[in-house]
C-alpha positions in Angstrom: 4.3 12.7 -16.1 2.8 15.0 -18.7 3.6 18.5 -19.3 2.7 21.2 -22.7 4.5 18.5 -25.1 6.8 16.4 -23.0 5.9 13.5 -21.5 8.6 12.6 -18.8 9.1 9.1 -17.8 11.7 6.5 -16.2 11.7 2.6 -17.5 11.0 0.3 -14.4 14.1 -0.7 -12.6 15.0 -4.8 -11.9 13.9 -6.3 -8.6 17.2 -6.3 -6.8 17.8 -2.8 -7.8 14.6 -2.2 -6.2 15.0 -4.0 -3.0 18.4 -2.3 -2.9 16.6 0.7 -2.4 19.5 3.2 -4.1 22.0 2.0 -5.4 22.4 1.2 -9.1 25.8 -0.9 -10.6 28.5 1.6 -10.2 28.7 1.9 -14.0 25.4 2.2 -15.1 24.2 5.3 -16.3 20.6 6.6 -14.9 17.9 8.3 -17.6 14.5 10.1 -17.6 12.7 9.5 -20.8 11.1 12.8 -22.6 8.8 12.1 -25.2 7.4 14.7 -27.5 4.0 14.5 -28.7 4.6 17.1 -31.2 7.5 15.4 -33.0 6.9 11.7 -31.5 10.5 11.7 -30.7 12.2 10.7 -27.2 15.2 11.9 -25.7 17.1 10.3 -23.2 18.2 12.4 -20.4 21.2 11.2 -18.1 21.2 11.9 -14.8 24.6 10.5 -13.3 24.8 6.8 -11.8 23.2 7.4 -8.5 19.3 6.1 -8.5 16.7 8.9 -9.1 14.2 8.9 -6.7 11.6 11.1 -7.9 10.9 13.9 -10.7 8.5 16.8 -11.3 7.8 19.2 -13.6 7.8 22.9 -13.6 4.1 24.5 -14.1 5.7 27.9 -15.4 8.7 26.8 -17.8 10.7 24.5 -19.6 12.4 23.1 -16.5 12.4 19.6 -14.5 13.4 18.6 -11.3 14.5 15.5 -9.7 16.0 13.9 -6.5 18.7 11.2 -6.4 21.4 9.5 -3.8 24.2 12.4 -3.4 26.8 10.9 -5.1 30.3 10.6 -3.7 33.4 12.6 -4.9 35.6 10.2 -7.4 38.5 10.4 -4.8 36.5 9.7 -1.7 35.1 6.5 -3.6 38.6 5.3 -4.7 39.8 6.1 -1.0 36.8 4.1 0.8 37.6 1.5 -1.7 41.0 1.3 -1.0 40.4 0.8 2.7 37.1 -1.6 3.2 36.8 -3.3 -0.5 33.7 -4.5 -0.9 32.6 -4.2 3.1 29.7 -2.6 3.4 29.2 -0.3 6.7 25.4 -0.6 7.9 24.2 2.8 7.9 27.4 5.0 7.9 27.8 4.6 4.1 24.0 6.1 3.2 24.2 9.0 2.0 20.9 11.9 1.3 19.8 13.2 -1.8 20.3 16.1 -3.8 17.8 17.8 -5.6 18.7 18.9 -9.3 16.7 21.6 -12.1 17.0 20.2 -15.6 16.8 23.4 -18.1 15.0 21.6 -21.5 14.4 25.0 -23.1 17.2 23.4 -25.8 16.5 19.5 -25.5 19.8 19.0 -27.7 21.8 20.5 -25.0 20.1 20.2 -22.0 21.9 21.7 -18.8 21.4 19.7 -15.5 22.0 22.5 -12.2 22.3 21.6 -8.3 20.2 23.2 -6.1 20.5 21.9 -2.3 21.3 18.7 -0.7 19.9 17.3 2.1 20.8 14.6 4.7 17.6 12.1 3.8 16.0 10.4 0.8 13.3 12.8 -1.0 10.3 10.4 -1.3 8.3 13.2 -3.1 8.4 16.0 -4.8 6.0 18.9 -6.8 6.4 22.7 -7.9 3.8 25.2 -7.1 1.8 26.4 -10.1 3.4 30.0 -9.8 7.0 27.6 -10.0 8.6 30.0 -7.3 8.7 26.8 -4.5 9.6 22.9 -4.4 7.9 20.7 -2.1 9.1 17.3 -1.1 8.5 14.7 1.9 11.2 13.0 3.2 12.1 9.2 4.3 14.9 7.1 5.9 18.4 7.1 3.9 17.9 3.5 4.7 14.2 3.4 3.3 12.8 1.7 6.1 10.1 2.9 8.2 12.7 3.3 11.7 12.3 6.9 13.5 9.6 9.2 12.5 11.6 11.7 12.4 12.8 10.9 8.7 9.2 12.0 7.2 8.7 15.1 7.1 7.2 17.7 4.4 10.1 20.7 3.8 9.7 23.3 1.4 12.6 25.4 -1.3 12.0 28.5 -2.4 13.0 28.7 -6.0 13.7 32.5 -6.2 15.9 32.3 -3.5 18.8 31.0 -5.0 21.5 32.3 -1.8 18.6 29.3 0.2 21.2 26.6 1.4 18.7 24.8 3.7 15.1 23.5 2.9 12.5 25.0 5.1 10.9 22.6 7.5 7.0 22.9 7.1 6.4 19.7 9.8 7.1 18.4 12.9 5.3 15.5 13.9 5.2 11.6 13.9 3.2 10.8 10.9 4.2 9.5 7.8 2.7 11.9 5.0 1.7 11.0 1.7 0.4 12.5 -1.7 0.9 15.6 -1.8 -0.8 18.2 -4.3 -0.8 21.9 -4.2 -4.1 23.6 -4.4 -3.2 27.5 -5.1 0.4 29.2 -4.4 0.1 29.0 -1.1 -1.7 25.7 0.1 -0.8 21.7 0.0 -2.6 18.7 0.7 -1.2 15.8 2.0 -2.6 12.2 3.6 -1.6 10.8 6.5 -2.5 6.5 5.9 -1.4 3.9 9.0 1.4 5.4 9.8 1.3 7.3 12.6 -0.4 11.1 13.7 -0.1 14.6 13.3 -2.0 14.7 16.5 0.5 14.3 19.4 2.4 11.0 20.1 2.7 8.6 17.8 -0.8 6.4 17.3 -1.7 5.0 14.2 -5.1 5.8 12.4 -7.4 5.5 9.2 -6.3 7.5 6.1 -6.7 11.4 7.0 -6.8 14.3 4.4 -5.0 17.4 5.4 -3.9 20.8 4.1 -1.5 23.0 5.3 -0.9 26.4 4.7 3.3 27.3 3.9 3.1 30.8 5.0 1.3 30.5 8.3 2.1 26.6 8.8 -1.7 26.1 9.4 -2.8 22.7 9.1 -6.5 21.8 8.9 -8.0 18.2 8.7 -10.8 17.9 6.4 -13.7 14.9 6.4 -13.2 14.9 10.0 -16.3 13.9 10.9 -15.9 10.8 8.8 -16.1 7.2 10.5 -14.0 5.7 7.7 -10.9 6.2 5.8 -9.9 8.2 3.2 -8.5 6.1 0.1 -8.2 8.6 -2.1 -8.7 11.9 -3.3 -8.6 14.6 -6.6 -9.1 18.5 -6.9 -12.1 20.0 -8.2 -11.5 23.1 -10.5 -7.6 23.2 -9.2 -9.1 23.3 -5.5 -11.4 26.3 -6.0 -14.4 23.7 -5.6 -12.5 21.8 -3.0 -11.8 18.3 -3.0 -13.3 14.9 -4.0 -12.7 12.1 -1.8 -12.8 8.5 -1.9 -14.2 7.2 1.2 -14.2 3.5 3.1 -17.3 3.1 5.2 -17.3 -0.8 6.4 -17.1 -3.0 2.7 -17.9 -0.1 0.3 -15.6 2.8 -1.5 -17.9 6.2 -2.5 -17.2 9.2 -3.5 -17.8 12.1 -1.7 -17.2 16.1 -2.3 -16.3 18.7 0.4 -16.1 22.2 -0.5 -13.7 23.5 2.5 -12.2 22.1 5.2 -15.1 23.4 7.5 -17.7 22.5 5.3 -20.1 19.5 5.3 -18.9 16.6 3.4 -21.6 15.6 0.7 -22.1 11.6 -0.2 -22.3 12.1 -3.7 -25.2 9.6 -5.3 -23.2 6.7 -7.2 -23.4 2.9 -7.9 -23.1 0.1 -4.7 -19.8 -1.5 -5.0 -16.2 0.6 -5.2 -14.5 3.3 -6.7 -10.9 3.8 -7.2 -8.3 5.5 -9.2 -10.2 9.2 -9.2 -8.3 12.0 -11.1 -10.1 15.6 -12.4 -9.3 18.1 -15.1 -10.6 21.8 -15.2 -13.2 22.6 -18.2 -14.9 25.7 -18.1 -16.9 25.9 -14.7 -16.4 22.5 -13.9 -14.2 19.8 -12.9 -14.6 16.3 -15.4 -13.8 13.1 -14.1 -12.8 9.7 -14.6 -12.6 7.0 -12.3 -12.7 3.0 -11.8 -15.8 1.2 -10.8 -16.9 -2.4 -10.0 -18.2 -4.2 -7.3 -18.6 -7.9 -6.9 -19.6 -9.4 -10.0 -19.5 -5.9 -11.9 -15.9 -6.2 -13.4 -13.4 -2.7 -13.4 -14.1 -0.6 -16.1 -12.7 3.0 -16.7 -15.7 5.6 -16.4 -15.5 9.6 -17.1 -17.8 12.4 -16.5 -18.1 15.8 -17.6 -18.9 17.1 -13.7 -19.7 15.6 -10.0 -23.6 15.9 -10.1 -23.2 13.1 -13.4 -21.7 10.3 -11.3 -24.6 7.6 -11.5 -25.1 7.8 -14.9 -21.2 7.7 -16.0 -20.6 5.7 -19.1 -17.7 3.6 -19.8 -14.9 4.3 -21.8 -13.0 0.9 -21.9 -13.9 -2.3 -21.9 -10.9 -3.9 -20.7 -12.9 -7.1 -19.0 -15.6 -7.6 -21.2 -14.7 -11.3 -21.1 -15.6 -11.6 -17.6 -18.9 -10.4 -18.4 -19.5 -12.9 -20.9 -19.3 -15.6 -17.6 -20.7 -17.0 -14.9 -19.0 -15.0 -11.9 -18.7 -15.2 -8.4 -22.3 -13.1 -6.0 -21.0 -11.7 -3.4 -22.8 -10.2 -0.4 -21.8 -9.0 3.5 -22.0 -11.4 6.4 -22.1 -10.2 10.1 -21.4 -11.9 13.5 -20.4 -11.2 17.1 -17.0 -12.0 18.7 -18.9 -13.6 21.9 -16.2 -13.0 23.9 -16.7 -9.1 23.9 -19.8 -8.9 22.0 -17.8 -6.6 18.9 -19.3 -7.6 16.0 -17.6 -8.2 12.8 -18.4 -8.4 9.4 -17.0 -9.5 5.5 -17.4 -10.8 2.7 -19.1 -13.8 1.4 -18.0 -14.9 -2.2 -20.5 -17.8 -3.4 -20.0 -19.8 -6.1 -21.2 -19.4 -9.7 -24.5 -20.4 -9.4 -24.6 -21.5 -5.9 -25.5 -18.1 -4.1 -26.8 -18.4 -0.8 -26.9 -22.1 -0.8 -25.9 -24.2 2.5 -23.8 -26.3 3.7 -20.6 -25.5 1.1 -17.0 -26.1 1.3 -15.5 -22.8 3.4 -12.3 -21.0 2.3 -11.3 -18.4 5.0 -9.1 -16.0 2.6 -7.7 -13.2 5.3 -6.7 -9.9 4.1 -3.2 -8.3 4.7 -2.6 -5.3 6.4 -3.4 -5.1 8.9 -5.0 -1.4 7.7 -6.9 -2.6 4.9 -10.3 -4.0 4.2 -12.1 -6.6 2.0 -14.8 -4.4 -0.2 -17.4 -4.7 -2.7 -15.5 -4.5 -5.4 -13.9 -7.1 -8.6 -10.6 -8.1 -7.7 -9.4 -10.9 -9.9 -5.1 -11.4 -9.4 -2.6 -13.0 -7.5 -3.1 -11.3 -4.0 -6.7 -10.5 -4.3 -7.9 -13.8 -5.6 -10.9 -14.8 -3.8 -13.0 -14.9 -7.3 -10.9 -17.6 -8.9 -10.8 -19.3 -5.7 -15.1 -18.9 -5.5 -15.0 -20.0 -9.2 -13.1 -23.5 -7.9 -15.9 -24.3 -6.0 -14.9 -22.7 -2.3 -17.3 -20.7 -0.6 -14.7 -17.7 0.0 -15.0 -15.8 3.9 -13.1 -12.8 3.6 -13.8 -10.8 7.6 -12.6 -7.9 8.4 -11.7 -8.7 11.6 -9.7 -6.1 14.3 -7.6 -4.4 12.7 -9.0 -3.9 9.5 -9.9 -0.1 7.9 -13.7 1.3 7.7 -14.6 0.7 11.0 -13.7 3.5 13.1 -9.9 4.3 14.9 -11.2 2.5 18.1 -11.9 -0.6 15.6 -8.8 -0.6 13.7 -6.4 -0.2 16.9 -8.6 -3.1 18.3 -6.0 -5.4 17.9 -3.1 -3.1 20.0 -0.9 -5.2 22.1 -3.0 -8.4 20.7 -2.3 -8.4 16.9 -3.3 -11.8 16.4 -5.1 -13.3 19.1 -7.5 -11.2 19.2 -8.5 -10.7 15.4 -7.8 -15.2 15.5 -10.9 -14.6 17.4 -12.7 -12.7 15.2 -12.2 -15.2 12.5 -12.9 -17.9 14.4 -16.0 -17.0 15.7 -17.5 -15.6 12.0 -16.3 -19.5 11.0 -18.7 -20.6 14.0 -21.7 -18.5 12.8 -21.4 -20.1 9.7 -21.5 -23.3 10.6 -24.4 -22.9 13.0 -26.0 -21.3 10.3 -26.1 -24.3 8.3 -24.2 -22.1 5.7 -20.4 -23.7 5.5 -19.7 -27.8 5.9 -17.9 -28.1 9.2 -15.7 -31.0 7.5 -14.4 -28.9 4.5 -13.0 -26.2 6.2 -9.6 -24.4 4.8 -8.0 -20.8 5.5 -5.0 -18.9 4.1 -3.6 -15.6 3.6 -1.1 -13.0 2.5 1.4 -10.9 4.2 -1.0 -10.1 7.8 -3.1 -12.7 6.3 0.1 -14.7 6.5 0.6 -14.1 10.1 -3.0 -14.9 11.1 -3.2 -18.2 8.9 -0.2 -19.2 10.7 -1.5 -18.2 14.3 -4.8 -20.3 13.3 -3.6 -22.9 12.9 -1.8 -23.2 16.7 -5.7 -22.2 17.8 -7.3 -25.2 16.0 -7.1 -28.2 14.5 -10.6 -27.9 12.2 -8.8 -26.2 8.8 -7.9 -29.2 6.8 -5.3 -27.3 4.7 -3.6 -23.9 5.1 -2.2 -21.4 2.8 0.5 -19.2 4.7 1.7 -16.6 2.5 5.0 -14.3 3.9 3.2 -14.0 6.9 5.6 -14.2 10.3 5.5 -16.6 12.8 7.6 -14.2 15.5 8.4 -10.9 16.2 12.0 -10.7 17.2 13.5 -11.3 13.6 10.6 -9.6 12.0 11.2 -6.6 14.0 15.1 -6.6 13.5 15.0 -7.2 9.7 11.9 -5.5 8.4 11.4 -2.6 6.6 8.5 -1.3 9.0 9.8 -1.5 12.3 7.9 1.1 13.9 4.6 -1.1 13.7 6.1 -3.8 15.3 6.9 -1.7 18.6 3.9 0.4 18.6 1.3 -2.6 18.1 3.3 -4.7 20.4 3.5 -1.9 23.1 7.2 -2.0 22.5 11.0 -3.2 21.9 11.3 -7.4 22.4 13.9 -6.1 25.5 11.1 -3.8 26.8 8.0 -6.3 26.3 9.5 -9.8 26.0 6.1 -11.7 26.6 3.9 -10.4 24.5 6.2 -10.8 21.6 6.3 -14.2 22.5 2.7 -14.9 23.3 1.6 -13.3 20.2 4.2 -15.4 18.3 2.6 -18.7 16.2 6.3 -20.3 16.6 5.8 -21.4 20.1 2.7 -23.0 19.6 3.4 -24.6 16.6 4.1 -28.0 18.9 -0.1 -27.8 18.2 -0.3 -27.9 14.2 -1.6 -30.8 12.5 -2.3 -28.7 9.7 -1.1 -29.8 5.8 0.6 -25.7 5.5 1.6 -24.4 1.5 4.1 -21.7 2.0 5.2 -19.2 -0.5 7.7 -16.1 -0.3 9.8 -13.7 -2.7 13.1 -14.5 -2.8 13.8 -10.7 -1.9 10.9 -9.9 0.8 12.2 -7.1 3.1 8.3 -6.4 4.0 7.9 -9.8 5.7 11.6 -10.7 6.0 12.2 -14.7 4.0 13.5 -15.5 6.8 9.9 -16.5 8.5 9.1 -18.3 6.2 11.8 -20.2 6.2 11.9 -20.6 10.1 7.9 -22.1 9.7 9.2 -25.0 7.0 11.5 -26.2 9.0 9.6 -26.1 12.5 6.8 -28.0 11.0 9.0 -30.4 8.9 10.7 -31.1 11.9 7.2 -31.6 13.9 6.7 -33.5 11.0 3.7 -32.0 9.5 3.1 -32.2 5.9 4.5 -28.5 4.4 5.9 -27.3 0.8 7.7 -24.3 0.4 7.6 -22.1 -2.5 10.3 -19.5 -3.2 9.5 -16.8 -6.1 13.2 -15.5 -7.2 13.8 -12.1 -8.2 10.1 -11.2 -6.1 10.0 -9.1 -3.2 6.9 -9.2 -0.9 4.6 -8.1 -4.0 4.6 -10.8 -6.6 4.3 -8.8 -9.6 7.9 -8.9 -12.1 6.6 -12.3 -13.5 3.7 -13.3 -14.6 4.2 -16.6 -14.0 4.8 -16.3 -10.6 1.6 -15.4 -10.4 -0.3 -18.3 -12.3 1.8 -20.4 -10.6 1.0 -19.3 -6.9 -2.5 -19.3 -7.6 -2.4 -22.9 -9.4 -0.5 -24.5 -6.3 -2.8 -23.2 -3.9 -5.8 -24.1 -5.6 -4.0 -28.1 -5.9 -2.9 -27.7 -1.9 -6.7 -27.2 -1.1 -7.9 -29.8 -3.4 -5.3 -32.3 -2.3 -6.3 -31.7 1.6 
């Protein structure tokens, strides 16, 4: 986080620190970094032993602020020790945060003040550009997605300093996101999966917002967009209004909207996918840079002096030039109709190098997590998104977006309410029909797999038929009960299954892979992080054992130190992709 000549920064912390969520070794000291570009020097600023859970800058002096666990008095540890040891009491021993100001006017004798503390964790935080208010969002003390009452957007005024209690700027059950002031007065924020500001809780596509602190007006803006909002950036600080980065079905553009109530413009780009947007203010205009690729264009880092330049942008890294230097994957979208209620359905096809749009090819069906997400146009070469390496093997790769998925419309993506994998099973199913009768993949080498929701609808699949001659089931679930109890998103469990297990005890159990899996003939490859709390270990660990008891041919993989991204090793990586390129050679 840059700011005049500091750069402020915080060294990444160790996976079980991270799954822990707060707490650090009771004798380890917590730092920010600040590194001087004028001198090159950096200076380590300590922050006390509880874990810091977010920082900002000042835009008007020398000071930073940051949030962290309220830490408890000396003698009230030593007490609580005294009494319970080393028990741990689930839920009464969180504790909030407290929000600090770090004066660096003097960086050799920094002075670290309190300013308020409040009874949840401060997921984010930003100062206003006239630095007279604080903004932060809120989430669980627990760091779980429980009761939507934990996220909410509160607001501090900094000139106030007799203020003992934050002001409350929402009330609502959404979970917002990103948030960015515009001018003194005016915030954005996103709204992504979680929930609405619209009434009772019901989850949508991304939504971009603002909202107005001394009025508490909210206004939603691209509203008339079918797709979701991935992204977005100021133009000119906000006085141009906004660029967006929009989903519509398998493509990421960028659009431009001037005011809330204005039309949103399609700005002319490149096919494929843009990500990563950020602005600066230069003169009249806004430059830009951004990410671009699309399916056998690799990621490259491209800038712009101002919107109206976007499809003649030129490159400024060439970060994957090897890829271009090979033979890569053609991609292209396929369409088909769930014939049971006539909904079509389209993804992507990955063909081989040199084999596009040949027939009769050996299908991988590679299903997306989620479920709010969406396979694009758009490189993607790493552990989770690895459908090129997998084309590159030889597999033609299906990658459907079935029910569920982003792009599509709110009605499409809450398709799959109260049937979260039946009825997208369905949708897979029949795109791996259409295929088929389309002469396009060999009905005899047929495989499928996915990762986290991918995960759950491999498993599923395979209780639905007996034609994939291998699976990959990635820390996906095969019930809802334990997921439920032990997850860190409960409140998608009970709104997508219309309920608690007490409240809706079939559905969880005809959704649930676990009591069909009396059905799978299926070779399975499992993997899971040792540390998953998104998908809890524990189902992955319940499917080995069902199936080697059922006595279906199964390996289990366990990633230590990983939670339910793989991404603190790098061989973890290589080696999940090399096993589940063997697993689908072997079967």
């Amino acid at each position: 986080m840059w700011q005049g000549e500091w750069i402020a920064y915080m060294s990444e912390i160790d996976t079980k620190k991270r799954m822990n969520l707060h707490r650090s070794s009771d004798d380890e000291e917590q730092y920010i970094q600040l590194y001087s570009t004028r001198t090159g020097q950096t200076y380590p600023i300590a922050l006390g032993k509880e874990a810091v859970h977010t920082f900002t800058w000042s835009n008007t002096s020398a000071s930073l602020y940051f949030a962290a666990r309220t830490p408890c008095a000396n003698e009230a540890e030593e007490d609580y020790k005294s009494e319970w040891n080393d028990v741990i009491q689930y839920r009464e021993q969180e504790r909030g945060d407290t929000i600090y100001r770090i004066n660096i006017e003097d960086i050799t004798a920094y002075k670290i003040e309190t300013l308020i503390n409040i009874s949840l964790r401060v997921a984010e935080l930003i100062c206003s550009p006239d630095g007279r208010r604080l903004l932060f969002s809120t989430s669980s003390k627990l760091g779980d997605l429980e009761s939507m009452e934990d996220f909410e957007i509160y607001a501090l005024d900094l000139m106030n300093r007799s203020q003992t209690v934050p002001i409350r700027l929402t009330n609502n059950q959404a979970y917002e996101e990103e948030l960015t002031w515009f001018n003194n007065e005016e915030f954005f924020f996103t709204v992504s999966g979680y929930g609405s500001i619209e009434g009772s809780y019901k989850d949508s596509q991304g939504r971009l917002y603002s909202m107005n602190v001394i009025n508490s007006r909210i206004e939603r803006w691209a509203d008339k967009f079918k797709g979701q909002i991935e992204g977005y950036a100021l133009l000119q600080q906000g006085r141009d209004g906004v660029v967006i980065l929009g989903q519509l079905g398998t493509e990421i553009q960028i659009y431009s909207q001037l005011s809330a109530n204005a039309e949103l413009i399609k700005r002319t780009g490149w096919n494929g996918s843009y990500e990563s947007i950020v602005t600066g203010s230069e003169g009249n205009s806004s430059t830009i840079a951004f990410i671009h690729s699309s399916f056998d264009v690799p990621q490259e880092v491209y800038f712009i002096n101002n919107i109206n330049e976007l499809s003649s942008a030129q490159a400024i890294t060439s970060e994957n030039k090897l890829f271009t230097e090979r033979s890569l994957p053609k991609g292209k979208v396929y369409r088909w109709t769930n014939e049971e209620d006539k909904t079509e359905i389209e993804g992507i096809l990955l063909y081989p190098p040199e084999n596009f749009e040949q027939k009769n090819l050996p299908l991988l069906v590679l299903i997306h997590g989620g479920p709010y997400m969406a396979d694009v146009n758009m490189f993607r070469a790493g552990w989770y998104t690895c459908a090129a390496m997998m084309a590159t093997d030889g597999w033609l790769v299906l990658q459907p977006n079935y029910r569920g998925s982003s792009g599509y419309g709110d009605e499409f993506l809450n398709g799959m309410l109260l049937e979260i994998v039946s009825r997208p099973g369905k949708d897979i199913l029949f795109g791996v029909d259409a295929l088929i009768r389309d002469g396009i993949a060999d009905s005899t080498r047929l495989v499928v797999g996915g990762y986290s929701y991918g995960g759950y609808l491999t498993n599923w699949l395979i209780t639905q038929t007996t034609r994939f001659n291998a699976a990959l089931s990635g820390a996906g679930a095969i019930e809802h009960v334990v997921d439920w109890g032990t997850n860190d998103i409960p409140v998608s469990n009970v709104y997508l299954l219309g309920g608690f297990p007490w409240q809706q005890p079939s559905r969880y159990q005809m959704e649930a892979a676990v009591y069909q899996l009396d059905k799978v003939c299926t070779p399975t490859h499992i993997i899971v992080g040792e540390y998953d709390v998104r998908v809890p270990v524990a189902e992955a660990y319940i499917l080995e054992r069902s199936l080697k008891a059922l006595g279906v041919t199964t390996k289990l993989i366990v990633f230590p130190g990983e939670g339910h991204d793989i991404e603190n090793n790098p061989w973890h990586e290589k080696i999940k992709v090399r096993e589940e390129l063997k697993w689908l050679h072997k079967y």
